[in-house]
N, C-alpha and C positions, 0 to 999 in steps of 0.2 A: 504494500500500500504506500504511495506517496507521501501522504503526512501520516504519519506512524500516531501521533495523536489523537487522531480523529476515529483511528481504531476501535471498535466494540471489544474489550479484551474480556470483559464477564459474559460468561456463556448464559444466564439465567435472564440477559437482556435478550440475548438474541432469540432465547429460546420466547421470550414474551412477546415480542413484538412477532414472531412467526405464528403465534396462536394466536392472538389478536387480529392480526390485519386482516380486512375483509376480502382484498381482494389480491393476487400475484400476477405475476406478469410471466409465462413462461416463454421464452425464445428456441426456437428449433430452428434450423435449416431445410427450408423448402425444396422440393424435388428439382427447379429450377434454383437451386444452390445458391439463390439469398436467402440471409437471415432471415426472420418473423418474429416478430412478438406477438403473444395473442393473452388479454386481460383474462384471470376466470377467478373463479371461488376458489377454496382449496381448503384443507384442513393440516397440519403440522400434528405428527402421531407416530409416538414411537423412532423419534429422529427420520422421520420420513417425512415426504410429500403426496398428498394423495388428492386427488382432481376426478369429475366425472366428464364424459363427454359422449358423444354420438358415435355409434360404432363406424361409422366412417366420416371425411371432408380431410381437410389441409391439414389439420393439428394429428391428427393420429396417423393418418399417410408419413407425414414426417418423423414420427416417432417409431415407425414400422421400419423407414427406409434408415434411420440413423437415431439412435437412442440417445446420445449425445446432446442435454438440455443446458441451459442455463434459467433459472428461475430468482426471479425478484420482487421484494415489497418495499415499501416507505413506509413511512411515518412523517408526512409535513406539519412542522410543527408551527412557523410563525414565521411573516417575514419580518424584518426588522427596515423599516424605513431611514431613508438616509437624509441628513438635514446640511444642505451647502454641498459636500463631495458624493459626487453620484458613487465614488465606491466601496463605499461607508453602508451602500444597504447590501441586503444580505439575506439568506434564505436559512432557517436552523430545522434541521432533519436527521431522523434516523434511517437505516437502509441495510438489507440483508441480500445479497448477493448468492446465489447456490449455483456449483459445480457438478450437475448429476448424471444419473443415467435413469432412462424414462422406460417402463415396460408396461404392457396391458397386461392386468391381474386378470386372473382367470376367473372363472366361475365360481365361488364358492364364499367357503365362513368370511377371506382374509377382502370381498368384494363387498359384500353384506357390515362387513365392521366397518370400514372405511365410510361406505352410503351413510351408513348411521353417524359416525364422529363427523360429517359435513352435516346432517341434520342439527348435530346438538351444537356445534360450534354457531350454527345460524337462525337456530330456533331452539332456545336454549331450554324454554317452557315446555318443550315439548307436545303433544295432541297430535302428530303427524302421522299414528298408525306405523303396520307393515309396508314392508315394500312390494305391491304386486310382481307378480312373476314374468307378467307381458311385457311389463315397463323396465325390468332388469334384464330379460333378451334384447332389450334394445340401447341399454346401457352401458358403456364402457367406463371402467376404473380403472386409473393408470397410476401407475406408483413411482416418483422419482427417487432412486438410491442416493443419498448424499456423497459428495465426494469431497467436495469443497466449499467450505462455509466462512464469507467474511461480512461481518458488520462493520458499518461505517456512521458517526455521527457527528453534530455541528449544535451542541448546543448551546453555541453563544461565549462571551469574554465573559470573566472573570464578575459576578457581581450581578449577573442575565441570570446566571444558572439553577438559581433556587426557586425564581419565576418560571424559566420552562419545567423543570422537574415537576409542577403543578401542573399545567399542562397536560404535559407526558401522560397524566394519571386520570384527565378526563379526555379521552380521546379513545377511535373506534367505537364510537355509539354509532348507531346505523342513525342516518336522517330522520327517517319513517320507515312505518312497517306496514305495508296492505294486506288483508287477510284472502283469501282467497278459497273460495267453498268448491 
């Protein structure tokens, strides 16, 4: 890492901010051999990545043809406005970078656990029932193997940092929730 300070060197943050964030960003290599990023849900379980998706399109063709991910989240915390030198503002964030490898889980318990840990991680109250059988033949679970894991954050000089640490501690609330029958 470039500024070695800016480092997440406690693993209990990284591991917080990977259970918390709502949303990841995984990158694959397209069959035409550009990168991709593509946003999704995801759940952090058991030092793993786990994601649902459509048994086939662009995200899973890619991870068929080359397992080879890189998967990412933030945490934007605040900007800081700048008064008189435009390079005085400033953005304060945390951020998890992951080195994996992506594979489609098969049919079974370790497919079913996973569905469920992305229910509880986003509907934490629970009431969502089983999971029909129709709608899990048509479901794919992909699991990313960690390989390489760095955090990276910016929370501010000297004297900022006990205000964002506040912050920090209310964030990842979803917007709103619509229910849906």
């Amino acid at each position: 890492m470039r500024v070695a300070k800016k480092e997440i060197l406690d693993r209990k943050v990284i591991d917080t901010l990977l259970a918390a964030a709502p949303v990841g960003r995984l990158g694959t290599i397209g069959r035409d051999g550009y990168p991709m990023v593509k946003p999704l849900n995801f759940v952090y379980r058991e030092k793993r990545i786990y994601f649902h998706s459509a048994l086939s399109g662009e995200k899973i063709e890619s991870i068929l043809q080359d397992g080879r991910v890189c998967f990412e989240v933030d945490r934007p915390l605040l900007y800081v406005k700048s008064r008189g030198i435009p390079c005085n503002a400033d953005y304060l964030y945390q951020s998890v970078i992951i080195r994996g490898r992506a594979c489609v889980v098969a049919a079974g318990q370790e497919k079913i656990t996973a569905l469920r840990a992305l229910m509880e991680k986003y509907q934490p109250e629970g009431g969502y029932g089983d999971f029909p059988d129709d709608r899990l033949a048509v479901t794919a679970v992909v699991r990313i193997d960690i390989l390489e894991m760095k955090g990276k954050q910016d929370l501010g000089k000297e004297g900022e940092q006990e205000a964002v640490q506040r912050i920090i501690h209310h964030q990842f609330r979803p917007v709103a929730v619509l229910e849906r029958f």
